[in-house]
N, C-alpha and C positions, 0 to 999 in steps of 0.2 A: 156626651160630646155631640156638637155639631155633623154632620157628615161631613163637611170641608175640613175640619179639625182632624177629624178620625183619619179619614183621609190621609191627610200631609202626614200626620202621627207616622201611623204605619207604615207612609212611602221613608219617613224617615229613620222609622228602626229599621226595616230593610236593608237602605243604604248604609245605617249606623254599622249595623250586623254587616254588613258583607264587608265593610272597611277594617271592622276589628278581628274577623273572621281570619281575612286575609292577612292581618297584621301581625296574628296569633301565627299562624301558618309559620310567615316567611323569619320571625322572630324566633321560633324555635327550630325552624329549618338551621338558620346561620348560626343560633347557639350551640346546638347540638355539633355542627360543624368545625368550630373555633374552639368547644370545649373538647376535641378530640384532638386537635391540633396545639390548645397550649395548657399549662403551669394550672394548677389550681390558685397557686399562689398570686398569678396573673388578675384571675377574676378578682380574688380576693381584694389586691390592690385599688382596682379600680370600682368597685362594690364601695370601698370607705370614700374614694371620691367622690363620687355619685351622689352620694348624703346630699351633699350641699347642690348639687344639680338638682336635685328634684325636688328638693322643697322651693327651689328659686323658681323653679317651671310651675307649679302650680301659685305663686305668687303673681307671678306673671300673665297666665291666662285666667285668673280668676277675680283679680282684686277689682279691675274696671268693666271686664268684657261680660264678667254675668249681670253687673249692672245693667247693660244695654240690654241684655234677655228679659230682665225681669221685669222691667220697668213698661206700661201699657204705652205710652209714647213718647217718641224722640227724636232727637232735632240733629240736624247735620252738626250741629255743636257739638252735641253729645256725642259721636262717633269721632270728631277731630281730635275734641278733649280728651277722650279716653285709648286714642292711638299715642300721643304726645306724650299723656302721662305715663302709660306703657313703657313706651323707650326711655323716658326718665329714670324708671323703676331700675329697666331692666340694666340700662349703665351702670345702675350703684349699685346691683346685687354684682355684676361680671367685674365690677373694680374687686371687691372682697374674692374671689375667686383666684384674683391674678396678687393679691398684696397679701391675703393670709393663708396661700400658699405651703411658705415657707412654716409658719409657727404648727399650721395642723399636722404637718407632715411628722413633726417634733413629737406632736402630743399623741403619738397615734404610733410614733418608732416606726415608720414607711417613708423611709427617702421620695420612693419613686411618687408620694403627692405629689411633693413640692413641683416636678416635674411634667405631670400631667393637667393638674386643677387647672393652669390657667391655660392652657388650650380649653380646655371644655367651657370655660369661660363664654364662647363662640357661641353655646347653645341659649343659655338663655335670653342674649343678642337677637338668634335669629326668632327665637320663640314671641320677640315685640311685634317682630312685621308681620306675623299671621296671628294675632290673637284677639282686633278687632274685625279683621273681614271671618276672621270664622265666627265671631261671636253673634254677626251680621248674618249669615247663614245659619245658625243655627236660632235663631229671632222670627228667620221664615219657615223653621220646621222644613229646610232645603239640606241634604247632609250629603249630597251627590260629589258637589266639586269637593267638599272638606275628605270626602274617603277618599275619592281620587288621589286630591293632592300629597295626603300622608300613605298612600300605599305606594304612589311613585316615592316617596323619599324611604320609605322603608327598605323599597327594594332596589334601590339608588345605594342606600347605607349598607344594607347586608351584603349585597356584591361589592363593595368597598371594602367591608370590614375583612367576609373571606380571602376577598384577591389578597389585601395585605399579611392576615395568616398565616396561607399560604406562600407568599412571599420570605416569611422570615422575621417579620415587623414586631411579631411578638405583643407585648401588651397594648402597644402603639396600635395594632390592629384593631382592637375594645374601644381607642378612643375615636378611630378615625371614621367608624360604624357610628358614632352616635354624631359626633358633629354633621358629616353629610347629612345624618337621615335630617338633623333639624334643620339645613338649609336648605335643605331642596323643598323636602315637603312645606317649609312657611315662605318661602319664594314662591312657589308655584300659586298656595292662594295669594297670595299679595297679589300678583300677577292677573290671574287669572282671572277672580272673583270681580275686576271692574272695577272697584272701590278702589280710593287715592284718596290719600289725608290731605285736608285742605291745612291750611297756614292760621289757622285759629284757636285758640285755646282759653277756657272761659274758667274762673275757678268755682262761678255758681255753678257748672257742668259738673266739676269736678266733684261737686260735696255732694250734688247731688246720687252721684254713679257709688263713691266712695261709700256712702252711707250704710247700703248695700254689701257693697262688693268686698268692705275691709271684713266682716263679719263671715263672709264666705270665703274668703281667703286665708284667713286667720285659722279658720276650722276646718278645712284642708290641709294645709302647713301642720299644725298640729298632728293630725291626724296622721299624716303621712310623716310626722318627724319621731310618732311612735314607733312608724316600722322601722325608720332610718334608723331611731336608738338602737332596737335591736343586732341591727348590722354593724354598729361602731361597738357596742356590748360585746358581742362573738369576737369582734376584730380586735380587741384591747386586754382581753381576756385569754384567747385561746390562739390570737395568731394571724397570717391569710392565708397560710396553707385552708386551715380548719374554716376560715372563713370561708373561701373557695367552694367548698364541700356545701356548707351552708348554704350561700348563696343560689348554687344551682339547685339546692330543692323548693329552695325560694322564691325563684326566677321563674321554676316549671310555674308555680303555683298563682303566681301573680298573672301570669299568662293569660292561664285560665281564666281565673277572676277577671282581666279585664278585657278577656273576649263578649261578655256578658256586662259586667257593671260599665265599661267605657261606652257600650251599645246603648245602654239604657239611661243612663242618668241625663246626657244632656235631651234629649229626646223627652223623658219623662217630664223634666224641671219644666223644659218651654209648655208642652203640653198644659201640666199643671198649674202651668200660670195662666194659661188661656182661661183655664177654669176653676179660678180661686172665687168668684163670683158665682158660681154654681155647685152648691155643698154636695146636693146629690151626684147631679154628675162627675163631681171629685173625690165621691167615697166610691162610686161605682169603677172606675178608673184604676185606683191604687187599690181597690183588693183584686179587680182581674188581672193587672199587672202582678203585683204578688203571688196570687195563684200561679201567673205562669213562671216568674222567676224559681218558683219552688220546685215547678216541674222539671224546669231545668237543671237546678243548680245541684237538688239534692241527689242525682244518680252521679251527677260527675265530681261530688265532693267525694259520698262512700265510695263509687264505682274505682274513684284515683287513689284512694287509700287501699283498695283491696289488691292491686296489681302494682302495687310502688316499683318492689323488686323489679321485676320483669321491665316494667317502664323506663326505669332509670339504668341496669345493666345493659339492656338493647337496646337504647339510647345510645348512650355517654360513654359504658365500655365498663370494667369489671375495677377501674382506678378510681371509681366516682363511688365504690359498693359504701361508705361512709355514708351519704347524700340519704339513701334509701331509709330506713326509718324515721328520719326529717322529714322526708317529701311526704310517705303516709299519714306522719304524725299534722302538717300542715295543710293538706291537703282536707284531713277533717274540717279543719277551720273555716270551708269556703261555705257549707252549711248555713251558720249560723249569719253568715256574710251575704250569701245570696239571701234571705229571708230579711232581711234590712236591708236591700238593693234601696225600696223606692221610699224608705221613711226621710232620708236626708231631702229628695228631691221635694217633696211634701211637705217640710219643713221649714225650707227658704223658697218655694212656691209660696206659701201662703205668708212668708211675712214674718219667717219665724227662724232667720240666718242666728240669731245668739242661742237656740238652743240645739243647733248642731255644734256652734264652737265649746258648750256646753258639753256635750257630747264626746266630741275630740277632745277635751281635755279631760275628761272622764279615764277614756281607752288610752291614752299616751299615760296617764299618771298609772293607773294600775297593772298597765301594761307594760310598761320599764320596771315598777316595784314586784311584779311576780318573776318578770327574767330576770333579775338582779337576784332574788331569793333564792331563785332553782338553779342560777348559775354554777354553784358549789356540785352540783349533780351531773351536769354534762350538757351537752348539747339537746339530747333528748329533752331531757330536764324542760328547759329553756323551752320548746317548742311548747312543749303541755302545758306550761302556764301561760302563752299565748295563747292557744283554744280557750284554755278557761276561763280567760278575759273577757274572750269575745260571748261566751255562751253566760257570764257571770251579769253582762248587761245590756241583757235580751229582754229583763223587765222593764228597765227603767225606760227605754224604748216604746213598750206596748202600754207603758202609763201615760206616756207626755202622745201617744198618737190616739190614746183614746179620748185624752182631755181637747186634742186640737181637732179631733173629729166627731167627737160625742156619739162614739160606734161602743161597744163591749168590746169587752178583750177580746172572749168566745169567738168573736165574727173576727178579730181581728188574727186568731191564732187558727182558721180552720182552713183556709186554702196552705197550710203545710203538712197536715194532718197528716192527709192520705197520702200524698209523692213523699213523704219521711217514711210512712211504713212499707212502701214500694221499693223506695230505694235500700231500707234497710235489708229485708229480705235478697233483695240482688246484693247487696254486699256479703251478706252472709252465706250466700250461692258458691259465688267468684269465690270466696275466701276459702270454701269445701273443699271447690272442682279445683284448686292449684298444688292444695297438700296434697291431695291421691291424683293429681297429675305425674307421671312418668317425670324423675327427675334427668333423665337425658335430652330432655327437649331444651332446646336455645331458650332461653329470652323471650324472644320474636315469637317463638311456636308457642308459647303459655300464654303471649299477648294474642295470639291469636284465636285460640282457645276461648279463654275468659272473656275478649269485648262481645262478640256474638251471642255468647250464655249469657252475658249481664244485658245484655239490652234484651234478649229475652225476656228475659225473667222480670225485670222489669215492668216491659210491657202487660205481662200478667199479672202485677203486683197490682199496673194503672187499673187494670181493669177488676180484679178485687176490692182496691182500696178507696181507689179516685173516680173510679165513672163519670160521674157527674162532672167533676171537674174537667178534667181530660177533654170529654166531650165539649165543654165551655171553649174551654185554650183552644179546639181544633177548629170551633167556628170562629174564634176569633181571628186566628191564624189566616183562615180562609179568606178573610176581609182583604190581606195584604195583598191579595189578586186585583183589587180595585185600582181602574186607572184613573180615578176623582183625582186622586193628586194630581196629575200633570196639567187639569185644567182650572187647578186655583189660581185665583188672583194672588200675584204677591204682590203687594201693593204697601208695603210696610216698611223697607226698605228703606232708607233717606237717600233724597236722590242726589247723584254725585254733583 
């Protein structure tokens, strides 16, 4: 990389990190909160609405606006066309919202869809006004105002969600937390960001952006419509009581996950794209990335599988004890999740959007046909054949990134080497020190126990296993101190 590239890079995982940091924070703050205050069956209800919200959101910020990322230049057309078609999109997903209401609610036996789907309608609405000026921010590798504006609506939305909770509002509380957070936080960039859609719309723009962006979109949707099956699977099969239960070990986990993969992927993609032109410096890039996602990801997969218990009773409270070997059992699966953080970005960086949708359609088909098999066995069931999914196509990954890099697997399998036998050992620490822990201690006291031992031990695993590595991540780390970013030109921008 450039210095000025490395630069913005860094200023902008920073801001990405401290936005999802905080996101993570106030989002399990207000769940934890709201899960103490209502229904299992509550979550449950609005967990099967949700389905359709979220594969409509990622439809939405991804079909035009990573067009305008990936693409090396672009015209004030481009940004008109691709806000227009946005709201176009985003109309005819929030019409199905409000008109097949009624029939999902039918196929699913929950009244209360009918009742709630087309409120929530509102979000993929507000999710058009912010999904070209952020895609326009994240074009300059600038991620300042985009954390800003979604942690004011997050915490715009969670003080909403709880006042109403606590009020009494009951499920109505779940939906009124997510509508606010997406209007505030996609008003604000709208607002803020300076950018205003002009009154033009070209359909060469259009084919152009699309060309791209259906392919990313597409393998998204997918992707994310494998987790959504699972959650309409539990919910058709076992209920929302049991869905409920599900969900919140689900919801910890995803948390997690996207305190790190939300941080990294748009950050990496622009990145990466700056540097599809430069093979070395784009092998150089995605294995120190990798290394460090390993370093991270692997103590907080085992680390959250070995404290489930304690995590989710001292949480949630001893009605949620159901939740707990889900959460351990899913909480493996971030593993093999963090260690494929940067192949998708690598992937549609260079040019290669159909072998992600490829991909996503890989993990949605195998991944509904193992929870559909293990269903007969329980809930449990059901989680381990989603780990085994993910770990089942961890080759097929390290084949198509060695053919698009013309790296060896070896180089491509060794920045996890050592944080896998570090965090292993710390799991297997935590999991000693809790059984001949004193069973009179809370929850809380075994949580406080175990996080301090395992990051110990840990630290001694880095320094057995990873040295070299470690030492790598820490200089790179160090670079984030650089104030190069503040005095780039952003000069890339199409001007209003």
């Amino acid at each position: 990389m450039t210095n000025s590239l490395k630069a913005r890079s860094l200023a902008g995982f920073l801001w990405s990190f401290g936005e999802n940091a905080g996101v993570a924070v106030l989002s399990l703050a207000s769940f934890v909160a709201m899960a103490r205050l209502l229904d299992p069956a509550d979550f449950g209800v609005v967990a099967l609405a949700s389905v359709f919200v979220v594969c409509f959101n990622l439809v939405i910020g991804s079909t035009l606006a990573d067009g305008l990322v990936q693409r090396a230049d672009i015209a004030r057309e481009h940004s008109d066309t691709a806000f227009w078609g946005t709201v176009a999109i985003a109309a005819m997903l929030a019409s199905i919202c409000v008109f097949a209401a009624a029939p999902i609610a039918s196929a699913f036996n929950e009244p209360g869809i009918a009742t709630i789907l087309p409120w929530l309608a509102a979000v993929p609405l507000a999710g058009a006004l912010g999904a070209v000026p952020i895609a326009l921010q994240r074009r300059r590798l600038t991620f300042r105002l985009v954390a800003l504006c979604n942690l004011a609506g997050r915490i715009c939305g969670a003080a909403i969600g709880v006042g109403m909770a606590i009020g009494g509002f009951g499920i109505w509380s779940l939906v009124g937390q997510q509508i606010a957070t997406a209007i505030i936080a996609n008003a604000c960039i709208l607002l803020i960001s300076g950018w205003r859609p002009g009154l033009r719309f070209s359909l060469r723009r259009l084919k152009e952006l699309s060309g791209f962006g259906a392919h990313v979109s597409a393998s998204q949707v997918v992707s994310v419509a494998g987790e959504q099956a699972i959650v309409m699977l539990v919910g058709l099969l076992f209920g929302s009581t049991m869905l409920g239960h599900f969900t919140v070990a689900w919801r910890m986990v995803q948390l997690i996950k996207a305190l790190v993969a939300g941080t990294v992927y748009h950050v990496a993609f622009s990145a990466f794209a700056r540097l599809q032109h430069d093979r070395p410096a784009l092998i150089r890039a995605f294995i120190g990335a990798t290394q460090i996602s390993c370093l991270v990801g692997f103590p907080l997969a085992l680390g959250l599988a070995s404290v489930a218990e304690p995590a989710v009773l001292g949480l949630f409270g001893g009605r949620w004890s159901a939740s707990v070997d889900l959460f351990a059992i899913l909480a493996l699966e971030t593993a093999p999740a963090f260690y494929v953080l940067f192949f998708s970005s690598c992937y549609r960086a260079l040019g290669r959007p159909g072998w992600t949708l490829g991909l996503a359609i890989a993990y949605f088909l195998l991944g509904l046909a193992a929870a559909a098999a293990a269903a007969p066995f329980g809930l449990q069931a059901i989680a381990l054949a989603w780990l085994a999914k993910s770990v089942a196509l961890l080759p097929i990954n390290l084949l198509l990134m060695r053919r698009l890099l013309n790296v060896p697997v070896r180089t491509l399998m060794a920045p996890a080497v050592g944080p896998l036998a570090a965090a292993a050992t710390m799991g297997l620490t935590v999991e000693i020190l809790l059984v001949y822990a004193p069973i009179s201690l809370t929850a809380i006291e075994h949580l406080a126990i175990a996080v301090p031992a395992g990051i110990l031990v840990y630290g001694i695993g880095l320094l057995a296993f990873a040295r070299q590595p470690t030492i790598a991540a820490a200089r790179m780390l160090a670079a984030f101190r650089s104030r190069q970013a503040a005095n780039v030109a952003e000069n890339d921008l199409p001007a209003r």
